[in-house]
Backbone as CSV, one residue per row, in Angstrom:
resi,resn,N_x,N_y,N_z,CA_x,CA_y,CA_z,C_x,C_y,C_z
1,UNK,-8.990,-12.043,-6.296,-9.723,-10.821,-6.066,-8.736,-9.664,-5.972
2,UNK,-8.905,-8.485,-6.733,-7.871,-7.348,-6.797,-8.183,-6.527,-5.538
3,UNK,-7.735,-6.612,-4.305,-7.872,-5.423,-3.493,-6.451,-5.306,-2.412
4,UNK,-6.706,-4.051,-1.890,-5.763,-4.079,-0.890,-5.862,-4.294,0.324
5,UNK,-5.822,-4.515,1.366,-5.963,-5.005,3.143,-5.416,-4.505,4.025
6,UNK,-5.612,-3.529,4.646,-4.887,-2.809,5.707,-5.650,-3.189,7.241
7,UNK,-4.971,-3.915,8.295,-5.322,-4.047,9.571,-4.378,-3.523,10.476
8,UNK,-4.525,-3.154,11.393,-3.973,-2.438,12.626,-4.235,-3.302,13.605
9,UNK,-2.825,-4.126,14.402,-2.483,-4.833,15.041,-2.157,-3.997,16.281
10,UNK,-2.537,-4.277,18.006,-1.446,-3.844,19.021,-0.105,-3.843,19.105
11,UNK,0.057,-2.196,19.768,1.141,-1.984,19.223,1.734,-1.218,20.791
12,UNK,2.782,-1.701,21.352,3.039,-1.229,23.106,3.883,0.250,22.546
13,UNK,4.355,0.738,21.378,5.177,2.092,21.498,4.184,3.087,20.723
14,UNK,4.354,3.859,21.308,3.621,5.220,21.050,3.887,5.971,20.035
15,UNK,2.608,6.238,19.045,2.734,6.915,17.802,3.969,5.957,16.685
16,UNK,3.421,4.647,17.104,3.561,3.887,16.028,2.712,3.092,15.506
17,UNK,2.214,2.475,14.917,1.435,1.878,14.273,2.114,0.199,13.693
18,UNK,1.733,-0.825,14.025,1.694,-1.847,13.481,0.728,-2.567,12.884
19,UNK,1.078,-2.473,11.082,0.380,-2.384,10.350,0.089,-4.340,9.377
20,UNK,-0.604,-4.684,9.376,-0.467,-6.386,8.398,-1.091,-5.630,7.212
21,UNK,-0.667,-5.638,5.949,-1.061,-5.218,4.845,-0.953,-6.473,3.708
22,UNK,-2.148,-7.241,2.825,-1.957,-7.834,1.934,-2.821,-7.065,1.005
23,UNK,-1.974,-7.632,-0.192,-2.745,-6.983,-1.585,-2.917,-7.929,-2.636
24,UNK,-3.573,-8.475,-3.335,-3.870,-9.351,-4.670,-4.486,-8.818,-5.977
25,UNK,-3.866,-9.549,-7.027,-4.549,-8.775,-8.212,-3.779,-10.046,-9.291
26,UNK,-5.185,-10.579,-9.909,-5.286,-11.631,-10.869,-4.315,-12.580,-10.729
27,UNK,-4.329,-13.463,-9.070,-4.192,-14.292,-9.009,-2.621,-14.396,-7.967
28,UNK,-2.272,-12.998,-8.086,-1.152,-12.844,-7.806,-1.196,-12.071,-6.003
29,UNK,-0.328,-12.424,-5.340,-0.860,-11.415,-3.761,0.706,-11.362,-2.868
30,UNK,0.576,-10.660,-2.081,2.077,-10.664,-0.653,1.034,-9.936,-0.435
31,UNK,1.977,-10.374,1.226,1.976,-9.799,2.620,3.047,-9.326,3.325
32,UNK,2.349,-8.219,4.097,3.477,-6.887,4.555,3.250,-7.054,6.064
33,UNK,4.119,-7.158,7.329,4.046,-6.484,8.636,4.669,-5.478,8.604
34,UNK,4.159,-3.856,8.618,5.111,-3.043,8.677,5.373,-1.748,10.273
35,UNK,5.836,-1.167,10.365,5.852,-0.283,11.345,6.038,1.100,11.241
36,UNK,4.805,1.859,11.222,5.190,3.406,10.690,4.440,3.887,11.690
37,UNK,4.666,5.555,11.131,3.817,6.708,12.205,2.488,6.923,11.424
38,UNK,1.328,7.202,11.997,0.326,7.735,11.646,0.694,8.537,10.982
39,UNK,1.213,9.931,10.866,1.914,10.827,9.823,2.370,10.305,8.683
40,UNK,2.779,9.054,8.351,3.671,8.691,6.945,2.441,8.020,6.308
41,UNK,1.617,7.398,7.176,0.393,6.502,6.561,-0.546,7.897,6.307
42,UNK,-0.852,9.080,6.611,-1.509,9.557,6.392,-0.944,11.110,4.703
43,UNK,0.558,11.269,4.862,0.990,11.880,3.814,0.355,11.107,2.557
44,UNK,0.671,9.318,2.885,0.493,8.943,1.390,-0.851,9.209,1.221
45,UNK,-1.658,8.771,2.012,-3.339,8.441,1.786,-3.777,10.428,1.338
46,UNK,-3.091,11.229,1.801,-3.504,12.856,1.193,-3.000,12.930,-0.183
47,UNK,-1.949,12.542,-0.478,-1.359,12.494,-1.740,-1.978,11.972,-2.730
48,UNK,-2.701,10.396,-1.888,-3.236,9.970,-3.217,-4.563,10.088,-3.557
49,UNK,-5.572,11.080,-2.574,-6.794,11.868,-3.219,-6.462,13.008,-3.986
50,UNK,-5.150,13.494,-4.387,-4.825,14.297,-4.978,-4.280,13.538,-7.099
51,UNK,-4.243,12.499,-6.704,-3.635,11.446,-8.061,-4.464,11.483,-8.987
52,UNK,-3.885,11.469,-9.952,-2.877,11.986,-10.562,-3.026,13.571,-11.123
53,UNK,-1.235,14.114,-10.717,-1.500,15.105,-11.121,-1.340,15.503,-12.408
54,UNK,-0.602,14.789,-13.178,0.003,14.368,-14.464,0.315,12.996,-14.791
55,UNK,0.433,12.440,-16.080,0.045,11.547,-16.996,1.807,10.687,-16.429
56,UNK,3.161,11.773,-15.666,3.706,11.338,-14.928,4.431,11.428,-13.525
57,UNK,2.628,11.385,-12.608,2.704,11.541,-11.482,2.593,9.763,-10.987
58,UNK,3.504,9.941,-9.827,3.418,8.902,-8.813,2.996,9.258,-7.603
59,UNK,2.588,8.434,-6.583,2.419,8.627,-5.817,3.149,7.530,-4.434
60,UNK,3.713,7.373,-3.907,4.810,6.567,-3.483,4.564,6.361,-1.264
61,UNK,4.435,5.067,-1.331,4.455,4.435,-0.067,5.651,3.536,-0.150
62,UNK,6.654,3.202,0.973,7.547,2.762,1.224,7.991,2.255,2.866
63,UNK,8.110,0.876,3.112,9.035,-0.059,4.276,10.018,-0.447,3.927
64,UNK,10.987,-0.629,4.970,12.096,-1.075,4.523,12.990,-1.041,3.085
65,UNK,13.455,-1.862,2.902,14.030,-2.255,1.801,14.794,-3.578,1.369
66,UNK,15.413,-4.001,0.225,16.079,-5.121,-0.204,16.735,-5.553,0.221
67,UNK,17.343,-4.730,1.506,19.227,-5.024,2.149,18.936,-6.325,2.914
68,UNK,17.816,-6.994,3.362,17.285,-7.802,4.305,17.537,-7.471,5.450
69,UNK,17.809,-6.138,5.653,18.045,-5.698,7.608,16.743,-5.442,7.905
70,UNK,15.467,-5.525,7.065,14.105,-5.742,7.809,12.867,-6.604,7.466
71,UNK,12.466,-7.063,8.053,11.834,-8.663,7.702,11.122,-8.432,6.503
72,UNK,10.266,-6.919,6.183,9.732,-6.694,4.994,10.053,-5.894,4.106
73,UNK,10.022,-6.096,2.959,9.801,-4.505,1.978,8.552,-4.198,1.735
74,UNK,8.406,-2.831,1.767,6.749,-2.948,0.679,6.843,-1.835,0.591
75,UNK,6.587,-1.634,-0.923,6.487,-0.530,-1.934,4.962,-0.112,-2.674
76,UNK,4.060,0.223,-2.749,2.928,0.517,-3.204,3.056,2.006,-3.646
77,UNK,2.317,1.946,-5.102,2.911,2.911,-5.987,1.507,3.291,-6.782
78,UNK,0.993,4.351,-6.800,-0.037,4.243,-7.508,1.011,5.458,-8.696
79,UNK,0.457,4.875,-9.734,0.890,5.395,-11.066,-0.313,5.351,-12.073
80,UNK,0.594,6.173,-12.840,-0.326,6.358,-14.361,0.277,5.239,-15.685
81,UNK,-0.329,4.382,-16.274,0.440,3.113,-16.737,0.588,3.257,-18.352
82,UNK,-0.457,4.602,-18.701,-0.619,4.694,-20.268,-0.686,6.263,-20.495
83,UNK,-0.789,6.778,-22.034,-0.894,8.223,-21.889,-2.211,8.657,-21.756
84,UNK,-3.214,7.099,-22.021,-4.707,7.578,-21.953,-5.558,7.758,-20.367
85,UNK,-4.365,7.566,-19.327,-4.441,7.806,-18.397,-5.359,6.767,-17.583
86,UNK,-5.134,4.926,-17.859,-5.113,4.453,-17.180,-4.329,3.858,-16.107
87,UNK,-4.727,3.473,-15.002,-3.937,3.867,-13.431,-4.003,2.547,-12.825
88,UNK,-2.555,2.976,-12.043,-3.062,0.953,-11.201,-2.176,1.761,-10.038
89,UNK,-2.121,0.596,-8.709,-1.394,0.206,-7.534,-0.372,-0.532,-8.162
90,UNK,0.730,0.033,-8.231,2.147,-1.209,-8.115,2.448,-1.683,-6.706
91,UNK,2.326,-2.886,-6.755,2.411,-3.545,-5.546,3.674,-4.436,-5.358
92,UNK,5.125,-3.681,-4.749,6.420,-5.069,-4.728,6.701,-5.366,-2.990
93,UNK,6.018,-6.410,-2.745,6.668,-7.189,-1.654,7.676,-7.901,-1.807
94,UNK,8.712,-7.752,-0.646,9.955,-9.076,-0.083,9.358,-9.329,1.373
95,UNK,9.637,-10.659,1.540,9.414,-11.264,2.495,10.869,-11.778,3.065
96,UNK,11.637,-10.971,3.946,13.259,-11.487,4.691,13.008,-12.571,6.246
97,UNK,11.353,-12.956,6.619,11.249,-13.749,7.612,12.072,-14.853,7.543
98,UNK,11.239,-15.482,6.861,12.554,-16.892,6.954,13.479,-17.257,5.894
99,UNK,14.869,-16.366,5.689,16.100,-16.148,5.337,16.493,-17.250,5.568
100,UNK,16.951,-18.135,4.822,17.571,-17.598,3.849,16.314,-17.669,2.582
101,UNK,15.256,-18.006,2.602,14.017,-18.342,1.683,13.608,-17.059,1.646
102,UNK,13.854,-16.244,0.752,13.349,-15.195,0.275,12.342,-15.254,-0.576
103,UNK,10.944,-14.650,0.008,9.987,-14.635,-0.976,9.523,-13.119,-1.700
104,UNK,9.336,-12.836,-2.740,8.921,-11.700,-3.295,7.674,-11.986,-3.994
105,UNK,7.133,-10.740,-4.230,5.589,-10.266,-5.402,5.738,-9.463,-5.485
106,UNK,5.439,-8.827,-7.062,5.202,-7.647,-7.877,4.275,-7.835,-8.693
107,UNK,3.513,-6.632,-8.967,2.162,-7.194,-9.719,0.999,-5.605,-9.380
108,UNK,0.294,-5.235,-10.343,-0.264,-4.249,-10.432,-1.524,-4.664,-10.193
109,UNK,-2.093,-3.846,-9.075,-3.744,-3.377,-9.010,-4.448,-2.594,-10.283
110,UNK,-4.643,-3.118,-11.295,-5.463,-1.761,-11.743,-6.652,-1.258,-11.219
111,UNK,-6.755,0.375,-11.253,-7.429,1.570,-10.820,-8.334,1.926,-11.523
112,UNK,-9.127,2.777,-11.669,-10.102,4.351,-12.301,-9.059,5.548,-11.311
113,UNK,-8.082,6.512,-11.925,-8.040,7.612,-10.772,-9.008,7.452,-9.660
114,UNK,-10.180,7.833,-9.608,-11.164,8.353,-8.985,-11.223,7.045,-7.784
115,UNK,-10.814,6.089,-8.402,-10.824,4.845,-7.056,-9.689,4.711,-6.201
116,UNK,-8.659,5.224,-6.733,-7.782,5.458,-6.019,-7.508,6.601,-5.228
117,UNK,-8.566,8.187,-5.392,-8.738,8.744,-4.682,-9.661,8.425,-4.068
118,UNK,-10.000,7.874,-3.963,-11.141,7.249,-2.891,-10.527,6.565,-2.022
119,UNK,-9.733,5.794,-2.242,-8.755,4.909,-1.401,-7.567,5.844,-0.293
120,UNK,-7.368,6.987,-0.884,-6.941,7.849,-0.206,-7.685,8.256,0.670
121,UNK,-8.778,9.395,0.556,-9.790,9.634,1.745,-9.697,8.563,2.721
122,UNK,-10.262,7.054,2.574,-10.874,6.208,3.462,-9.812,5.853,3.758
123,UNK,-8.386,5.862,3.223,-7.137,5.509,4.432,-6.541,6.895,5.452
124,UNK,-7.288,7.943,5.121,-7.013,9.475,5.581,-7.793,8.982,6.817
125,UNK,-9.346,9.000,6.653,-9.954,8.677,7.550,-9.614,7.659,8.908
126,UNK,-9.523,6.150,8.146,-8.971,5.022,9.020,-7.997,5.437,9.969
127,UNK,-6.879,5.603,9.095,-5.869,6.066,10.159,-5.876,6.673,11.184
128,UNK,-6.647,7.685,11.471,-7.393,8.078,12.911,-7.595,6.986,13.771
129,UNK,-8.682,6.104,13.464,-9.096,5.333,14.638,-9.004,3.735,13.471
130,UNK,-8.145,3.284,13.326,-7.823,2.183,12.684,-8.332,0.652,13.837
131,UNK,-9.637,0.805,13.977,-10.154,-0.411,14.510,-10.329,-1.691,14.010
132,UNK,-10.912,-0.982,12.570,-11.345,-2.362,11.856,-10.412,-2.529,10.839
133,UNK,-10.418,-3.055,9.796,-9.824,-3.526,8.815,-9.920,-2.695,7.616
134,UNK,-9.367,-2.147,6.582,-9.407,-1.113,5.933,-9.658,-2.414,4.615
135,UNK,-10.541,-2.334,3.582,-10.075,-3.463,2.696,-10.742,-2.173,1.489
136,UNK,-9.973,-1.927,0.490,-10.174,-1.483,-0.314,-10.259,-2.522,-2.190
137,UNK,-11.715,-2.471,-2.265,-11.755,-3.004,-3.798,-11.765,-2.076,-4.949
138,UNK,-10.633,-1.692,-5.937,-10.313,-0.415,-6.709,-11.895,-1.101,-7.841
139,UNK,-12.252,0.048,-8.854,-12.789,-0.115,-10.260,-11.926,0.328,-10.585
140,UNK,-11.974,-0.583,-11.688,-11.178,-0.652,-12.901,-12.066,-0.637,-14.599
């Protein structure tokens, strides 16, 4: 099933957010624990009711990174994939938990723009009061 999964876990420090994020698309999926501010979760989710602004606009979410100094990476990328202006979620997880077993996924959501600004709003929204589970299914 192609969607993305955003839940909001307790979290004891203030104006942080601990986030479990999985994403799948044709067969393919990772999972993210990440730790951000309401502010960084909410730049991307404004940005990307604004997508695309051009044929080469990105729109860019980012944890960690490759160095393995943090248990996850996760990169989610909504892009434009053609000049006819079809759109997907690039989705690259690393998994650095149990090192030395490094697990990774890369693998594209495809989109409609318009579903991926949609996905923006309702993560604009969530992020406020992130009770329930955010699960977004794109059209494609």
């Amino acid at each position: 099933m192609n969607q993305i999964r955003i839940k909001s876990e307790p979290y004891n420090e203030e104006g942080v957010l601990n986030l479990l994020v999985w994403a799948s698309s044709e067969g393919f999926s990772g999972f993210a624990e990440v730790y951000v501010t309401p502010q960084h979760v909410k730049n991307f989710a404004l940005r990307l009711t604004a997508f695309p602004a051009s044929v080469d606009d990105a729109v860019v979410f980012e944890y960690g990174d490759e160095s393995g100094e943090y248990p996850y990476h996760l990169l989610m990328r909504a892009e434009v994939v053609d000049k006819v202006g079809h759109s997907a979620m690039l989705v690259h997880v690393s998994s650095y938990v149990s090192s030395p077993h490094v697990a990774k996924a890369e693998f594209r959501v495809m989109s409609e723009p318009a579903s991926i600004n949609e996905f923006g709003r309702c993560l604009a929204r969530w992020v406020d009061s992130p009770y329930e589970a955010l699960v977004w299914k794109p059209k494609a």
